[in-house]
VOTI-37207 format. One line per field, with one value per residue (C-alpha): residue number from 0; residue in one letter; x, y, z. Coordinates in Angstrom, 3 decimals, padded with zeros to 6 digits, m for minus. Layout:
# residues N
num	c(NUM, ...)
residu	c(a, ...)
c1	c(X, ...)
c2	c(Y, ...)
c3	c(Z, ...)
***
This chain:
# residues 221
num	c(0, 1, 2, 3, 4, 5, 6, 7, 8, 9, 10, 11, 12, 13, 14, 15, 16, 17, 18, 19, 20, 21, 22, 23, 24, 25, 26, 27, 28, 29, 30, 31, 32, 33, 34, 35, 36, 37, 38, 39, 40, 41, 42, 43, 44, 45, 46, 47, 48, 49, 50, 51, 52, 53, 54, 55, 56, 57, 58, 59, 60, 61, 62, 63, 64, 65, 66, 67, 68, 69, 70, 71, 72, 73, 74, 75, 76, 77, 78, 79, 80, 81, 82, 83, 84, 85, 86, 87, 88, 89, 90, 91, 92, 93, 94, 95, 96, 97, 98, 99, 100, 101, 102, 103, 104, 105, 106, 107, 108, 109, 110, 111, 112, 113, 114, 115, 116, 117, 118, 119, 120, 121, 122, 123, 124, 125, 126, 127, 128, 129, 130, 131, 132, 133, 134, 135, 136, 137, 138, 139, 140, 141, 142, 143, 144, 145, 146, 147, 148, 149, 150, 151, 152, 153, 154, 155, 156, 157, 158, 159, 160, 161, 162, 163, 164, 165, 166, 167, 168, 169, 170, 171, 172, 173, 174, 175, 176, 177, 178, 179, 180, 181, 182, 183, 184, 185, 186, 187, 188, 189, 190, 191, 192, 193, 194, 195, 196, 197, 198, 199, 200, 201, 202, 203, 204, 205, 206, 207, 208, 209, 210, 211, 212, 213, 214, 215, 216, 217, 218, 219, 220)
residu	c(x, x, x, x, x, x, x, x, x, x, x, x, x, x, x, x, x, x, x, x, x, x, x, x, x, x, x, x, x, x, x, x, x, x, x, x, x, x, x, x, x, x, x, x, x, x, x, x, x, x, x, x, x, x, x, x, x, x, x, x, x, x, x, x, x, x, x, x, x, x, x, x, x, x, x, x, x, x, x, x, x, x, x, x, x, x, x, x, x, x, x, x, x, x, x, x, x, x, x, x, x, x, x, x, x, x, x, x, x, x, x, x, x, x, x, x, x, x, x, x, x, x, x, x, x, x, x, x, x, x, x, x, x, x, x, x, x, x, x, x, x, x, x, x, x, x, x, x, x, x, x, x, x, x, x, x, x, x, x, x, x, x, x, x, x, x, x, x, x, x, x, x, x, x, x, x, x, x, x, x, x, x, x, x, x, x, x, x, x, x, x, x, x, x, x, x, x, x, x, x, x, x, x, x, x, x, x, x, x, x, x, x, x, x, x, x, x, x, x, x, x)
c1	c(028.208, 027.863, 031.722, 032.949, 031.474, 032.665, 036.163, 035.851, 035.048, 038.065, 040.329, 039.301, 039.627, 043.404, 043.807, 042.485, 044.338, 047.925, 046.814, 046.260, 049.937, 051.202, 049.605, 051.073, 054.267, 054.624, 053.648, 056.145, 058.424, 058.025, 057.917, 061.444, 062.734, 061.062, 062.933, 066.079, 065.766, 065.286, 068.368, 070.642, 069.258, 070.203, 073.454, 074.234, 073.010, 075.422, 078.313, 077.687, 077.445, 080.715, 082.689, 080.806, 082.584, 085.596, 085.821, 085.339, 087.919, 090.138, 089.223, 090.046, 093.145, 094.159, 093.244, 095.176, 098.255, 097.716, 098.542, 101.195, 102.877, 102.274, 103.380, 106.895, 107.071, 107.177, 109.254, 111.889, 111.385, 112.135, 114.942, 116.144, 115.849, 117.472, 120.705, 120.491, 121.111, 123.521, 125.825, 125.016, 125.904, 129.192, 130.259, 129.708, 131.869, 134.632, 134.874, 134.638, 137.590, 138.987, 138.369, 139.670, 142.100, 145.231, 143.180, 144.945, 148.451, 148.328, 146.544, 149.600, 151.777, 150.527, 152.275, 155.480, 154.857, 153.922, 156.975, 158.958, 157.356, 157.869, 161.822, 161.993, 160.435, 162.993, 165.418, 168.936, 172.114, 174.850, 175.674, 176.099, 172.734, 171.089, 172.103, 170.578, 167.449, 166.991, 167.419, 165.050, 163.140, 162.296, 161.781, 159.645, 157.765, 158.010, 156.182, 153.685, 152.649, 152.309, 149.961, 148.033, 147.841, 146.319, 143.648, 145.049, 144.365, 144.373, 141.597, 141.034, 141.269, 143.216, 142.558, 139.363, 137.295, 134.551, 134.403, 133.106, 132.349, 132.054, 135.971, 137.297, 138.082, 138.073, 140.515, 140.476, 138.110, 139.235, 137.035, 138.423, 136.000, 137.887, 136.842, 133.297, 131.692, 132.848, 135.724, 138.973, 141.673, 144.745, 145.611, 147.258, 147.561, 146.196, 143.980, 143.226, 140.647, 140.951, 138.768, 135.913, 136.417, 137.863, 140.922, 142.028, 140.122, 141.982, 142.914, 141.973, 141.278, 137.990, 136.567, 133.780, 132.027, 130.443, 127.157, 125.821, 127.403, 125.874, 122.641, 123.255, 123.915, 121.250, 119.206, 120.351, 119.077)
c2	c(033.774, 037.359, 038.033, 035.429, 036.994, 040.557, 038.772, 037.992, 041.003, 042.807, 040.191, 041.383, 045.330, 044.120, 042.329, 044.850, 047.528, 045.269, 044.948, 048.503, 049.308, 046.882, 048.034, 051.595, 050.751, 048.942, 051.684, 053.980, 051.520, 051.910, 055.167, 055.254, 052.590, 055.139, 058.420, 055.881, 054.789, 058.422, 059.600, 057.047, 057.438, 061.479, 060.776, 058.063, 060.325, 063.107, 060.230, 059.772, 063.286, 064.060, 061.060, 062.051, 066.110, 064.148, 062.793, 065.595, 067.029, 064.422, 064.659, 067.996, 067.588, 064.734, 066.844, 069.855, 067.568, 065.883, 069.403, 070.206, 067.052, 067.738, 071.203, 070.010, 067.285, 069.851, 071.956, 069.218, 068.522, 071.547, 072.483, 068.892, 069.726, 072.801, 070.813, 068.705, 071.793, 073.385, 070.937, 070.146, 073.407, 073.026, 069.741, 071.675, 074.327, 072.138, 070.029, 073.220, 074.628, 071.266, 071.438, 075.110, 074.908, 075.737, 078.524, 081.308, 079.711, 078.842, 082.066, 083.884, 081.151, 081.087, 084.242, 083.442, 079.922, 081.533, 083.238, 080.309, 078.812, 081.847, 081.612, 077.989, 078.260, 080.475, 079.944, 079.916, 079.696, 079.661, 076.831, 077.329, 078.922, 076.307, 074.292, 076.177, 076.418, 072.864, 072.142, 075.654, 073.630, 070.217, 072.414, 074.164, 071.040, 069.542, 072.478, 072.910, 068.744, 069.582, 072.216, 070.125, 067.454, 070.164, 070.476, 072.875, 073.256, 075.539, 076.934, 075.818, 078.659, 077.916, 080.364, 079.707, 078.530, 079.840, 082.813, 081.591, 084.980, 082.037, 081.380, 083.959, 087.811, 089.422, 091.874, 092.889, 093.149, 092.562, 091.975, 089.201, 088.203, 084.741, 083.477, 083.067, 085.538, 085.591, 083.170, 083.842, 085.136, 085.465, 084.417, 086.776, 085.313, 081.891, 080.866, 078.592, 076.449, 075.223, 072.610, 073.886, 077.457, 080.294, 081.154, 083.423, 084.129, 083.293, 086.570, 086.586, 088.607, 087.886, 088.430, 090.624, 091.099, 093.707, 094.093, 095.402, 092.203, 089.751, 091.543, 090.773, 086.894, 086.837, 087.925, 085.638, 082.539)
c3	c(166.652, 166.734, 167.247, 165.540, 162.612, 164.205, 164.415, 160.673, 159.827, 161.935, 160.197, 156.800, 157.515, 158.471, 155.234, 152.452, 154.959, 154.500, 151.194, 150.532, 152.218, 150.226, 147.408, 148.121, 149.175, 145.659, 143.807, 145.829, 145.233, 141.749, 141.206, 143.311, 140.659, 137.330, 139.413, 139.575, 135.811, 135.163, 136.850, 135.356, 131.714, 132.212, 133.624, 130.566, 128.429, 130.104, 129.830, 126.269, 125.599, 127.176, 125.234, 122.416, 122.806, 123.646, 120.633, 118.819, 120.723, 120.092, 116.084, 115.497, 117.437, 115.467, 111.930, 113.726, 114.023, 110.622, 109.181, 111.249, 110.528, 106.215, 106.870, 108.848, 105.967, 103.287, 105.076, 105.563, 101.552, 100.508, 103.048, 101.651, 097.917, 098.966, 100.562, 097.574, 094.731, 096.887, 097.228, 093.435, 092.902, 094.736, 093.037, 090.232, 090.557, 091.984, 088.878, 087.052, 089.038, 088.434, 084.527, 084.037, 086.824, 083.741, 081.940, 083.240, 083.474, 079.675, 078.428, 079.954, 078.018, 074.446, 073.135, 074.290, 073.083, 069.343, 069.474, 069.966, 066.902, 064.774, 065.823, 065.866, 061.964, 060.764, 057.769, 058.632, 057.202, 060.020, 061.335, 064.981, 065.069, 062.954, 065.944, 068.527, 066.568, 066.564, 070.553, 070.516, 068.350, 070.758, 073.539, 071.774, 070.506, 074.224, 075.487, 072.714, 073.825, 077.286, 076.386, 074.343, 077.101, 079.092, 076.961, 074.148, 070.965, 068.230, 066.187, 062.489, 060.374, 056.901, 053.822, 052.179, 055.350, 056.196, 058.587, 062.035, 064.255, 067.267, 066.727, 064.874, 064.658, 061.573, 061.573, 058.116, 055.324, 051.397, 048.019, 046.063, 043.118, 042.642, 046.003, 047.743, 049.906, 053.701, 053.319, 054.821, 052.726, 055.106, 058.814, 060.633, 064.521, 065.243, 067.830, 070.675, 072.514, 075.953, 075.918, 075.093, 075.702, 073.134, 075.296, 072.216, 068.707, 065.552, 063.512, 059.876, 057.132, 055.535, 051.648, 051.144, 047.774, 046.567, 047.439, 044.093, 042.676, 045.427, 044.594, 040.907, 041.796, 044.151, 040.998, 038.542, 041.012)
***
């Protein structure tokens, strides 16, 4: 009886010792599991870190680049716009060119041309040079429409107009009491437009009053 009981007691020593192994070898086991968790939370942690400076990375890049790309756009923009007036500028001045292209061939013709007139206007009496006056006469008017065709034309500037210092030259100064102030009073050399430029001024002579009697007028208003 004795060593059965003995036996039993052996038996449970064993036990609570497997069971105290156990016990150990589970708590080792978990505290291997907690270092385990630990090291993987750290190195996630690292992971996230490092995508996390990544994109950051990646972010300022991308805003670096967004500026480069507006700052190449406005360069192209204004290198454009720059292309665009020059070659305005050149379409310009060819149509210009185009425009005035008979200025200077007709402002060396126009004196000749108003002596032609003049000699073509003449009174004459013989007969063989009335005739040559008239065929001087449709050349004259032949040339006179091909410089009108060209764009030629000749100033207004009759006796009693008004004295325009945009289209005229005054010449000549005279005080006529009969006629208004500034008006012109003789023509002595027309002149021309071509197109819309003054290739030559008209001449004139224009009235003048007195000033003490434009004071008086001005006086009497």
């Amino acid at each position: 009886m004795a060593n059965i009981d003995k036996e039993k007691e052996e038996n449970l020593e064993e036990d609570q010792t497997e069971e105290k192994e156990e016990e150990i070898l589970n708590e080792e086991l978990d505290e291997e599991v907690d270092f385990k968790e630990d090291d993987d939370k750290k190195e996630n942690n690292q992971k996230n870190k490092n995508k996390k400076n990544k994109f950051e990375n990646l972010k300022k890049e991308n805003e670096s680049l967004k500026l480069e790309i507006e700052h190449w756009k406005n360069e192209y923009l204004k290198a454009h716009a720059d292309s665009l007036n020059f070659q305005k500028r050149i379409n310009d001045e060819a149509i210009k060119n185009r425009k005035y292209a008979s200025q200077n061939v007709i402002s060396e013709l126009i004196n000749p041309i108003d002596m032609l007139v003049q000699i073509v206007s003449m009174d004459v009496t013989n007969p063989e040079v009335k005739n040559y006056q008239i065929g001087f006469q449709m050349i004259t008017n032949q040339i006179v429409e091909i410089m009108k065709n060209e764009g030629l034309t000749q100033i207004k500037s009759n006796v009693g107009d008004n004295f325009d210092p945009a289209l005229m030259q005054a010449v000549e100064t005279e005080e006529n009491e009969e006629l208004a102030d500034n008006v012109i009073t003789k023509v002595m050399q027309v002149g021309y437009l071509y197109k819309d430029r003054v290739l030559r001024p008209a001449m004139v002579v224009v009235n003048k009053k007195n000033k003490e009697e434009k004071g008086d007028n001005e006086n009497d208003k």
